[in-house]
C-alpha angles and dihedrals in degrees: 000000000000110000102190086178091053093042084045096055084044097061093042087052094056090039096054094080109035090173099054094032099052097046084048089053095040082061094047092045079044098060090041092045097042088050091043089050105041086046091053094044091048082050085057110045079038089056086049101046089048088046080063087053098036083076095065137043109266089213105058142079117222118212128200142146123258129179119279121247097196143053114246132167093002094308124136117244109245096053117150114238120221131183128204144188089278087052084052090058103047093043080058084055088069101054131107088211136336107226084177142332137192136194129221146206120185126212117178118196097004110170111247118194131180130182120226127216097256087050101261114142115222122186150121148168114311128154123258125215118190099208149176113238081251089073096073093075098027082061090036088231115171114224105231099188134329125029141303130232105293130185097279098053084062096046098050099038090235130179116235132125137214109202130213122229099268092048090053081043096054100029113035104022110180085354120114102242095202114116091003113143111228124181110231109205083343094309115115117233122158135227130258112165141012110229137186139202115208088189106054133029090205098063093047081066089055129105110214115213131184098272088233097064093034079061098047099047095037111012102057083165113069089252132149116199091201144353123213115204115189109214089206106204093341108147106241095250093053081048086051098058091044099059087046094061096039080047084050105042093037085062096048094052098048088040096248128156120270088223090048117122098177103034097082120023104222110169120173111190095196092063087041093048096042085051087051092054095049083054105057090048095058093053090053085056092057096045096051088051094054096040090049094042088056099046079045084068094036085053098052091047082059096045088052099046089055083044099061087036090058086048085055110054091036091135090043090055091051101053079051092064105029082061086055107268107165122230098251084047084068102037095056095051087057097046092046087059095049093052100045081050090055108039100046097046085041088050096048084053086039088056091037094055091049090050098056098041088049088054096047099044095076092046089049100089103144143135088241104024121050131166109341110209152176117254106219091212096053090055092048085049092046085050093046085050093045088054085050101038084055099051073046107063092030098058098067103052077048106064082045095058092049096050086060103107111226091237106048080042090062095053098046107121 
């Protein structure tokens, strides 16, 4: 039941001393503030570092040459490595399963042109990427309109485009791009769907064409610049075994060194993403420790200021109950005033907090820190612990206050 008189006494207590009371609150808004704010800011460098992620596929291990360090089997170090159709095979080969795969060619400023239909040529310098229909979901691209490369495409070297955002902005402007011929390094191909990447704003700038006829045009050769392998459902450590006997095999077969770093580019998302995790885990730990630790120290400023005000009003304490105030009278009233104390300082660091990290989140636009925020359940936990941290620290001043014996109260001096 609602006891005004009680509530009234509570608040004259904390106001009596503004001083004491207002240094003890500013520790307990501290420790609030300083948990709301470093887990926002670790929800903020975490969003960036799985932006990074959120452009490729989690699940998959992407293989490509480098350039050897070493010299192996009578071969000179700083030898390029090139895979082909044959190295995609037999990489197959040392796979568990092969939920999907993709190839890759990579063309870098190729010159994209399209003719208007007043004539006007507009063009300018995009990436190019020659592809299998799997490497839709291994980038995490998301289809606009229109299609994407299919089977057939492959199979028939044809010569259709799907265009990323920028291209369809500087090219075609207000004008539908579906069905549009555009010449790619002066050969005509048409397109046939729009494309965008959330994850990366250079592959929105990226045309994707069937991988045959990227060969055939720009890989004379045989050769494949990267091949991306999805791992499905496979638990990392069994990802893990697997890269490292593609790794193993690849530079076998290429006549790398088994100690060469450089020499062969295996990189398995799932391990890198699991790391990151771990990570990050690691870092909420550590903030929680921190935040808790600091409202700690806010809670026994708070202990020792009802303490002292129990000291205080000894006397006072002793005609209560030598009136017949019950114990649990007094110890309510302590531990009332230790938890006013607590929530509305904690409250103050708790809006304070919000307020900053609201402010901040639209200015935080970078690669590795995106969007800091407040994590509604982590503010209803900090008020929770602040409810507990105050009956806390006032339970213990309380049971002191009770234990005071009303005669030896009234002659306290």
């Amino acid at each position: 039941m609602f006891d005004r008189d009680a509530w009234l006494e509570v608040a004259h207590n904390v106001l009596a001393h503004p001083l004491r009371t207002t240094l003890t609150g500013i520790s307990v808004a501290l420790g609030i503030f300083i948990l709301v704010v470093m887990q926002g800011l670790g929800y903020g460098l975490q969003n960036g570092v799985e932006g990074q992620f959120a452009d490729d596929a989690v699940n998959s291990i992407w293989v490509e040459g480098g350039r050897t360090q070493m010299a192996y089997r009578g071969q000179q170090p700083n030898r390029p490595i090139k895979l082909t159709n044959a190295d995609v095979t037999g990489l197959s080969s040392q796979a568990d399963t092969v939920p999907a795969s993709s190839r890759r060619i990579r063309l870098w400023g190729a010159e994209i042109v399209w003719e208007n239909p007043n004539g006007e040529n507009r063009g300018g310098g995009f990436g190019v990427r020659g592809v299998d229909p799997a490497h839709i979901d291994l980038e995490r691209s998301v289809l606009l309109s229109g299609r994407y490369i299919n089977d057939r495409d492959v199979i028939e070297s044809r010569k259709v485009a799907v265009v990323g955002p920028n291209i369809v902005r500087d090219l075609f402007r207000d004008v539908d791009p579906l069905g549009a011929f555009i010449r790619i390094n002066a050969v005509v191909f048409q397109v046939v769907g729009t494309f965008e990447d959330p994850g990366s704003r250079w592959e929105n700038r990226v045309a994707y064409i069937p991988f045959s006829t990227a060969q055939q045009l720009y890989r004379t050769d045989g050769g494949v610049d990267q091949v991306l392998y999805s791992t499905g459902d496979m638990a990392t450590e069994a990802t893990v075994e697997q890269s490292d006997r593609m790794r193993s095999w690849l530079k076998d077969v290429k006549a790398v060194h088994p100690d060469d770093s450089r020499g062969v580019e295996v990189d398995n998302n799932n391990e890198e993403y699991a790391m990151y995790a771990s990570i990050f885990d690691g870092i909420r730990l550590f903030i929680w420790g921190i935040g808790l630790m600091t409202l700690l120290a806010g809670a026994v400023g708070v202990a020792n200021i009802l303490a002292i005000g129990v000291k205080e009003r000894t006397k006072e304490i002793g005609v209560r109950k030598a009136l017949g105030a019950t114990n649990g009278s007094i110890v309510s009233l302590v531990v009332m005033e230790s938890t006013v104390l607590m929530l509305v300082s904690g409250s103050l660091g708790l809006m304070l907090a919000v307020g900053l990290l609201t402010t901040v989140a639209p200015m935080a636009d970078h690669e590795y820190f995106q969007n800091p925020q407040v994590d509604h359940r982590i503010a209803l936990f900090a008020l929770v612990v602040l409810v507990l941290v105050g009956l806390a620290s006032g339970l213990g001043p309380a049971l002191r206050a009770v234990a005071i014996r009303p005669v030896e109260a009234l002659r306290d001096e």
